[in-house]
Each structure stands twice: as structure tokens, then as C-alpha cells.
C-alpha positions in Angstrom: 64.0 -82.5 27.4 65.5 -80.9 24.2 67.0 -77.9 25.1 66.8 -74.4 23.5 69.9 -72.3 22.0 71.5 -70.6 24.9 70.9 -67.2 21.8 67.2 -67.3 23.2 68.2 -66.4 26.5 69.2 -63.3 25.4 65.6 -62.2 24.1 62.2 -62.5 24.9 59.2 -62.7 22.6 58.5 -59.9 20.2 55.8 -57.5 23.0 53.2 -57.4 20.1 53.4 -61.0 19.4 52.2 -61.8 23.5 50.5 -58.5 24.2 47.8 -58.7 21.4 46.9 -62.7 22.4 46.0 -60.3 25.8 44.2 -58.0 23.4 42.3 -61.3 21.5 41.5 -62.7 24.8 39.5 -59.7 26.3 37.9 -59.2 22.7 36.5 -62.6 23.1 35.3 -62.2 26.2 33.2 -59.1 25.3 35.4 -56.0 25.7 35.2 -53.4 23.6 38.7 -52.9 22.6 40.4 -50.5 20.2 43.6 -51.0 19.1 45.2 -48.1 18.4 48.7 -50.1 19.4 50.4 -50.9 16.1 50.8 -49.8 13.0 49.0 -52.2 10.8 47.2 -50.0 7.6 43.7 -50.8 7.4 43.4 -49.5 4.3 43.0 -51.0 0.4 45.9 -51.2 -2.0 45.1 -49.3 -4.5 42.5 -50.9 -7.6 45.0 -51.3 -9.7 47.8 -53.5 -7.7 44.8 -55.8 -7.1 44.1 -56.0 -10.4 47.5 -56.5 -11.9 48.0 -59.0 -8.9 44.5 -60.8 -10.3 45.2 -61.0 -13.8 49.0 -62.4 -13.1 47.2 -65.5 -11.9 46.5 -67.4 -15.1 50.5 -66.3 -16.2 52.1 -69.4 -17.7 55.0 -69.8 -14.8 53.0 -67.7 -12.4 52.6 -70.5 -9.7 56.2 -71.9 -10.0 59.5 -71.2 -8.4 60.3 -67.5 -8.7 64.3 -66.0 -9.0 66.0 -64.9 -5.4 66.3 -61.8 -7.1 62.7 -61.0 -7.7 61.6 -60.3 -11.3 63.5 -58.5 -13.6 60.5 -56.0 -14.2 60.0 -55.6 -10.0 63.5 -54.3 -9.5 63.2 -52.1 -12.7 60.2 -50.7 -11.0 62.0 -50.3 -7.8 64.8 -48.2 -10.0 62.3 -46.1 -11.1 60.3 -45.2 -8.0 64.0 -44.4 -6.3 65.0 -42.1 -9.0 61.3 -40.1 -9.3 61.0 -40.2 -5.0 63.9 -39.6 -3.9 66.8 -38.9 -6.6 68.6 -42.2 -6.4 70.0 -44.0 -9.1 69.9 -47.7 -8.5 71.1 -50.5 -11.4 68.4 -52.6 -10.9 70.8 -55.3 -12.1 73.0 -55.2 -9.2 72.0 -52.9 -6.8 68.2 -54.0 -5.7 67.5 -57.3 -3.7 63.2 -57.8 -3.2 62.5 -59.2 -0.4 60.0 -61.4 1.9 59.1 -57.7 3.9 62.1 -55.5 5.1 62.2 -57.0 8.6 63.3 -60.3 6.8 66.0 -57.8 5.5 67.2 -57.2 9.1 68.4 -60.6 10.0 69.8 -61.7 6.8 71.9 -58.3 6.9 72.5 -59.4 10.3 73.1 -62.9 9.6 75.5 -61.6 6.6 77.7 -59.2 8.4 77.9 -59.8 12.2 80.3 -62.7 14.0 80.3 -63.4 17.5 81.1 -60.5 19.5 81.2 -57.7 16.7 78.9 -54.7 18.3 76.3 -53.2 16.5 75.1 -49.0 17.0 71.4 -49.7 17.5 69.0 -46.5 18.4 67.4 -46.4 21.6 64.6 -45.7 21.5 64.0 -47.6 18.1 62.7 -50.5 16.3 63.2 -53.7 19.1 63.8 -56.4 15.8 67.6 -54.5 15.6 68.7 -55.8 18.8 66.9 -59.5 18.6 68.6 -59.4 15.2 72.2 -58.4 16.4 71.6 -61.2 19.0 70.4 -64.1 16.9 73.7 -63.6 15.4 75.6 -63.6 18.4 76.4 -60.0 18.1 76.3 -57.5 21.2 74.0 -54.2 21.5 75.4 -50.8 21.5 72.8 -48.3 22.2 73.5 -45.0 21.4 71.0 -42.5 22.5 67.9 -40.1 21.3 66.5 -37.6 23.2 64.0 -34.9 22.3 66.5 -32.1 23.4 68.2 -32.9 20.4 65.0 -34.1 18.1 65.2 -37.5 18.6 68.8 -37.5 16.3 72.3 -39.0 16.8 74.7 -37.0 19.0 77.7 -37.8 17.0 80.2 -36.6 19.7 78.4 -40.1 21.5 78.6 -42.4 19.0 82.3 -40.9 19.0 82.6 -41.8 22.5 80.7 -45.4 22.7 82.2 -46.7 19.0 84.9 -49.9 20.0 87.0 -51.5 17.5 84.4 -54.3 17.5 82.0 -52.1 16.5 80.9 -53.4 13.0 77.2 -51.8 12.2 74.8 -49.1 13.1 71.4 -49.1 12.1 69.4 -46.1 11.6 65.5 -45.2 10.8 64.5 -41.9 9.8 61.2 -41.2 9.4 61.7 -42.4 13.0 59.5 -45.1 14.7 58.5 -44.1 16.9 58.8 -40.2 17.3 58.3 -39.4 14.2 61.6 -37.2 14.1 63.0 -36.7 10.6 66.9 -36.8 9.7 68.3 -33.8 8.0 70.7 -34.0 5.0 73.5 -32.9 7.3 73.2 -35.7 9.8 73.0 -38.5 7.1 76.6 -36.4 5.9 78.4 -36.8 8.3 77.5 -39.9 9.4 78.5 -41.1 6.5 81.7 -39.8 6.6 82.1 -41.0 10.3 81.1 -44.3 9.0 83.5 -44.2 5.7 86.1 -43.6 8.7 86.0 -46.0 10.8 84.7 -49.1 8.1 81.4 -49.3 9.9 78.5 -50.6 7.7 75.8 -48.5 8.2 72.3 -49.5 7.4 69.4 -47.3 6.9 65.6 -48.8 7.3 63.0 -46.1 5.8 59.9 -47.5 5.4 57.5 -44.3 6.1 58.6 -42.1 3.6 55.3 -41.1 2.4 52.9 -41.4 5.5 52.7 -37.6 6.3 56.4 -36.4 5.6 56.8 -33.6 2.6 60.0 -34.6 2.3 60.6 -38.3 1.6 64.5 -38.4 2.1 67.0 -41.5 1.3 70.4 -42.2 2.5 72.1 -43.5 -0.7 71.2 -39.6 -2.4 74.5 -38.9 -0.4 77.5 -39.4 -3.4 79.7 -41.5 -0.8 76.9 -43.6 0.6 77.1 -46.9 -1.7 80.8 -46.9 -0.2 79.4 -47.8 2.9 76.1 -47.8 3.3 72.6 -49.9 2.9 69.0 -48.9 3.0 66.3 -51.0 3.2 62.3 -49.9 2.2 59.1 -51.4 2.6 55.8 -51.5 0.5 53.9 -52.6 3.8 53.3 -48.9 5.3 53.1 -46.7 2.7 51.4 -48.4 0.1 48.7 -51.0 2.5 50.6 -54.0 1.9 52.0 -54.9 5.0 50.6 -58.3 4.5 52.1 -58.8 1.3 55.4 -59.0 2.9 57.0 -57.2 -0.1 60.5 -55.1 0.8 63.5 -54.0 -0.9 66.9 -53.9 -0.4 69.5 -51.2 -2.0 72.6 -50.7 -1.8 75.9 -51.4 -3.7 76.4 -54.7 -5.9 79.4 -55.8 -3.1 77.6 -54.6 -0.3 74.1 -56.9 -1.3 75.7 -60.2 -2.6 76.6 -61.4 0.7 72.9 -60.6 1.5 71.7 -62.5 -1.3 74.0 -65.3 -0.5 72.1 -66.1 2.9 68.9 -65.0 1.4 69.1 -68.2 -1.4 69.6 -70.5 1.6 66.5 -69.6 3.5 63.9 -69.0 0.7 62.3 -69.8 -2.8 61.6 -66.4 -4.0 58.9 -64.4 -3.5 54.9 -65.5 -4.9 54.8 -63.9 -9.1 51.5 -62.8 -8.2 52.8 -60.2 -5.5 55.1 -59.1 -7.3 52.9 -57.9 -10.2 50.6 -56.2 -7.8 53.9 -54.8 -6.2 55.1 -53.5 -10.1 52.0 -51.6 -10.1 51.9 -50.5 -6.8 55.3 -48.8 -7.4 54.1 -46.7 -10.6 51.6 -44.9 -8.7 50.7 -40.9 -9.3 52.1 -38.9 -6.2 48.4 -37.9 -5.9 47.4 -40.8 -4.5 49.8 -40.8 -1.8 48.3 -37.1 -1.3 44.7 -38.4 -0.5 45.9 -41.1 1.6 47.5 -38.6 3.5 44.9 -36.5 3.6 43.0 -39.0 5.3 45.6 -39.9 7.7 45.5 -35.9 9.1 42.1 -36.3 9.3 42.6 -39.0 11.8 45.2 -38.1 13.6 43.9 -34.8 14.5 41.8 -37.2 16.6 44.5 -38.6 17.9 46.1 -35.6 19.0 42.7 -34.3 20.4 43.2 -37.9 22.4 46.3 -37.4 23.7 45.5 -33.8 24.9 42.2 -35.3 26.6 44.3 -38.1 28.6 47.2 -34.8 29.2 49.9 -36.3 27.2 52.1 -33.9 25.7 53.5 -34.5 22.1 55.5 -32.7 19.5 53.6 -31.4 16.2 54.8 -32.5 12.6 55.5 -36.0 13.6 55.7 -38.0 10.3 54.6 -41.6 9.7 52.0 -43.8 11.3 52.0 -43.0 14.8 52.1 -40.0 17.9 54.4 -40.4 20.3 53.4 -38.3 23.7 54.4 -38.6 27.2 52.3 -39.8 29.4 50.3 -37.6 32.0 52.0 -35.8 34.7 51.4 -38.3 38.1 51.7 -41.3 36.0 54.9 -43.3 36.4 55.2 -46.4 34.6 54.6 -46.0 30.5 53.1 -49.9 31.0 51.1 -49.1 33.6 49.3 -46.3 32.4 49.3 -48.8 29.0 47.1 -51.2 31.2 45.3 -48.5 32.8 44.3 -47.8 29.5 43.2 -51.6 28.4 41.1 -52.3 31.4 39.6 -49.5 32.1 39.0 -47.6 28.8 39.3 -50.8 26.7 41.7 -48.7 24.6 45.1 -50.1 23.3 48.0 -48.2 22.8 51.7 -49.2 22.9 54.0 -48.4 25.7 57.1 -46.2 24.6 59.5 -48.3 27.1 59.4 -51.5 24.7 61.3 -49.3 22.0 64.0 -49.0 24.6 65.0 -47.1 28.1 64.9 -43.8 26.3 61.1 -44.0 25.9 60.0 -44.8 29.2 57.7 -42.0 30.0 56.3 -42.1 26.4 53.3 -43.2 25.1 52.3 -44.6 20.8 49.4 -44.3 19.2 48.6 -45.3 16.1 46.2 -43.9 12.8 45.1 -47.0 11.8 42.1 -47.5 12.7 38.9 -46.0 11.4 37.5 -42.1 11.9 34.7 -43.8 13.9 36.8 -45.8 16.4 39.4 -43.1 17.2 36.1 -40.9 17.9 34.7 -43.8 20.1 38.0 -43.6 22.2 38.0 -40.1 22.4 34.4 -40.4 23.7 35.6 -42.6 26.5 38.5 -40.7 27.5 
């Protein structure tokens, strides 16, 4: 028998990846289910990125080999939407990287920047791909903790505390997944600063910007950040193209050409078509973000009216896809009453402990799914 890396042992398979064959499996054999477990847009893109998608089909070179670096006309849209959303100035010579989807942004960083036994600040709760990624590169976890006393933000006085002199990289995420907290300019200061410090690279993933947040807020707006700091973004939330596996990559020109030097080894670039839908996708009016929001409220009023109905308690003005909310009082086990849920309501929701330790007790629900179904599952509850 051939055997496996001993860097498997460390992990297990990705919960969504197992949990929704469950999911499939009952579907098939009749249940009702709604999945209100991930967050997986079910709406359109909008007309036109379909339609400049389309028409790129019959380009001359649209079906061969593509640049690592995307097209030149990609990361110049890419500069653009950073400087009009958020007040960044990028050189979209040197400073943008496309990529296959941010979470192929996560390992390569990874891959990129971490030896065998560096430690890497990962949030907990937070996005589980940081930690298989730290580990894939034979790097060590270093949670540092979020709590709701504090809004769900670093406690720099920790990270103070829990830092080594191994400690190489510390991710962070703000719109949070999956509380929904937001960062405020004065956090992303002085961990900046903290980072400039102490020569720890400090990566930012923000891909729910738009999804019911005001405020759309970046990193790299900070004057010092490009000294030290990376940001990666997505077009697979906010703009209903999670299955376009289109991301980006920003940062300084030093900070990305180590990226871009694993990146060439494990891909062809990305399909021309998809990045011509992604161009237009990316020159979209701020009102259309507006009545996709708009819709999103509408849903996840019901969601909240959901959560009061099974007595989970939740914070208001969470931002991005989801509702985080602890589950009922009497109820011990976040994937128990997860299961509870599944078989006897034939409702699917996600269990907070899988984002780590900090969200046992915790609940997430997500908005996409149509009015109609999150009424049906209110209706059951």
C-alpha cells in the first residue's frame, strides 16, 4: 500500500466537502432539505459580464494559453475598482496578481512564505482553509482569539503575548466570516505597526466588502501597509461568481513575485473568457450592488425572524452573507443541535465549532437561498 504524506495527518477533509455528500444523500432519498449552510450566491452575474464573457468567445487567442498574470486590461480593471471602492492606489503592472479564486491565493501565499516550523497568527473563530494551508506547508497554528466581548476583534495585548520569534504570518478577514464583525481603521493601524515591528507578514482576505456593509474598508488604504502587508479579494461573493473562480491578489511588487513564482508552476493562467466577463463585472454602477443588497435584507430579515423562532440570540448589523447566533439555551453541542436541525426539520445550517473552539455554542446561517425557501423553514420551525 502507497502511503499518504505524514502532512495529511495533520487535517481532515474540508466539513463542507463530507457534510453536504450527507446533505445529497438525504435529498435523494426524498427529504426536503434546505440548505441554508454555506455561502454559495444563488444569484445571476449581472447581463453584462455574461455578455462580454459570450462575445470574448470567438476572440482570435481566446481559447489558448493565457499570461500568469491575467490580462493586461483585468488588472487595469482591478486598479480601477480599488481606487473608486476603497481609495487604493494599485500599479496594475506590479502590484495585482488574478487569480484561480482567492482561496487558491491562501496556499500559494502559504506555499510562498512559510518553512517548516514558522508559526502563523490564524483567527479563531475564522476561515478553517488558513490552518490546512499553514499545515500543507509544514507550518504550525497560532490561534489567537475573538470573542464577542470585544466584537469579534484582535486583542492586541494577546497577540503581544502568544507572538514567538518563529512567528512568520497572521492572517486576517474583516468583513468577518463568520460573525459578520467589521474592523475599524484603528485596529488595521496598529496592527500594522505591530506587524512593521516585529517583520510579520500580515495578510488580509476581504472578500464581502459589498454584501450588506456601508463601509467597504481595505487594508493597503493604510500609508505603511504595502511595507508589510497583503490583501487578497474575491469576485465569488459579491459579484455571483463564485464559480468562476476569479480572485485577486494586491499587494507590493516584492511582496507578490514570490507568489507569482509558485503560482507559474501550478497553473496555465486563467480561461480569456472569464476574464472578460470579470473586466465587466468590475466596472459596475454602485447601484447595482445597492439592489442586490436590498434583496439580501429582504432575506435575511427572515433569517433573523428564524433564528429568534428556534431562540438563538444574534447581534444586529452583521455584514456579509451569513448570521451568526448562538444556539438555544438547553442546547449543548453547536453539531448537535446542527443535526437536530437536519433530521428533524430537514433544515441545514453550519455549526459555528468548525470555524474553531471560539465558536462552539454558535450557530451560521446563510442568505442564499431563495425568499420562498427561507419562508418554508421558518414555517417548519
Amino acid at each position: 500500500m502507497i502511503e499518504v504524506a505524514h502532512r495529511l495527518s495533520q487535517f481532515s477533509e474540508y466539513y463542507f466537502s463530507h457534510k453536504l455528500r450527507e446533505v445529497e444523500q438525504l435529498k435523494k432519498q426524498g427529504k426536503p432539505i434546505i440548505n441554508i449552510g454555506i455561502g454559495n450566491p444563488d444569484f445571476f452575474p449581472h447581463e453584462s459580464t455574461l455578455e462580454h464573457m459570450i462575445s470574448s468567445l470567438k476572440d482570435q487567442n481566446a481559447h489558448q494559453y493565457q499570461s500568469y498574470r491575467g490580462l493586461e486590461a483585468l488588472r487595469d480593471a482591478i486598479s480601477s475598482y480599488y481606487q473608486r471602492v476603497y481609495q487604493v492606489q494599485l500599479d496594475p503592472q506590479d502590484e495585482i496578481l488574478p487569480l484561480m479564486g482567492s482561496k487558491e491565493g491562501i496556499g500559494m501565499i502559504s506555499l510562498a512564505y512559510l518553512n517548516k516550523g514558522d508559526q502563523v497568527l490564524i483567527p479563531n473563530p475564522g476561515y478553517p482553509t488558513y490552518a490546512s494551508a499553514t499545515m500543507i506547508a509544514e507550518a504550525k497554528p497560532l490561534y489567537y482569539h475573538l470573542y464577542a466581548s470585544n466584537d469579534w476583534l484582535p486583542d492586541l495585548d494577546e497577540i503581544k503575548k502568544i507572538k514567538t520569534p518563529n512567528t512568520k504570518m497572521m492572517w486576517l478577514n474583516y468583513p468577518h466570516m463568520p460573525t459578520g464583525a467589521q474592523a475599524t481603521d484603528e485596529i488595521f493601524e496598529q496592527l500594522i505597526q505591530w506587524a512593521i515591528e516585529n517583520q510579520v507578514l500580515l495578510v488580509h482576505d476581504n472578500p464581502y466588502s459589498h454584501i450588506l456593509n456601508a463601509t467597504p474598508k481595505s487594508l493597503l488604504k493604510s500609508q505603511m501597509a504595502k511595507t508589510i502587508a497583503l490583501e487578497l479579494n474575491s469576485m465569488s461573493k459579491s459579484f455571483n461568481m463564485a464559480g468562476w473562480r476569479i480572485g485577486m491578489l494586491c499587494g507590493s511588487k516584492k511582496l507578490i513575485q514570490p507568489i507569482l513564482k509558485v503560482k507559474s508552476n501550478f497553473d496555465s493562467g486563467m480561461f480569456y473568457g472569464l476574464q472578460k466577463g470579470a473586466i465587466a463585472a468590475l466596472n459596475l454602477p454602485d447601484a447595482w450592488f445597492d439592489q442586490l443588497n436590498q434583496q439580501y435584507m429582504e432575506r435575511k430579515k427572515i433569517v433573523e425572524s428564524l433564528a429568534l423562532k428556534l431562540g438563538a440570540d444574534f447581534e444586529m448589523n452583521q455584514a456579509g452573507l451569513f448570521l451568526w447566533a448562538k444556539i438555544p439555551k438547553g442546547e449543548t453541542s453547536s453539531t448537535d443541535f446542527v443535526d437536530k436541525l437536519l433530521y428533524q426539520h430537514h433544515l441545514f445550517v453550519a455549526p459555528g465549532n468548525i470555524f474553531g473552539s471560539n465558536g462552539q455554542g454558535y450557530i451560521r446561517m446563510s442568505v442564499c437561498a431563495p425568499t420562498s425557501q427561507l419562508k418554508q423553514a421558518l414555517n417548519r420551525i
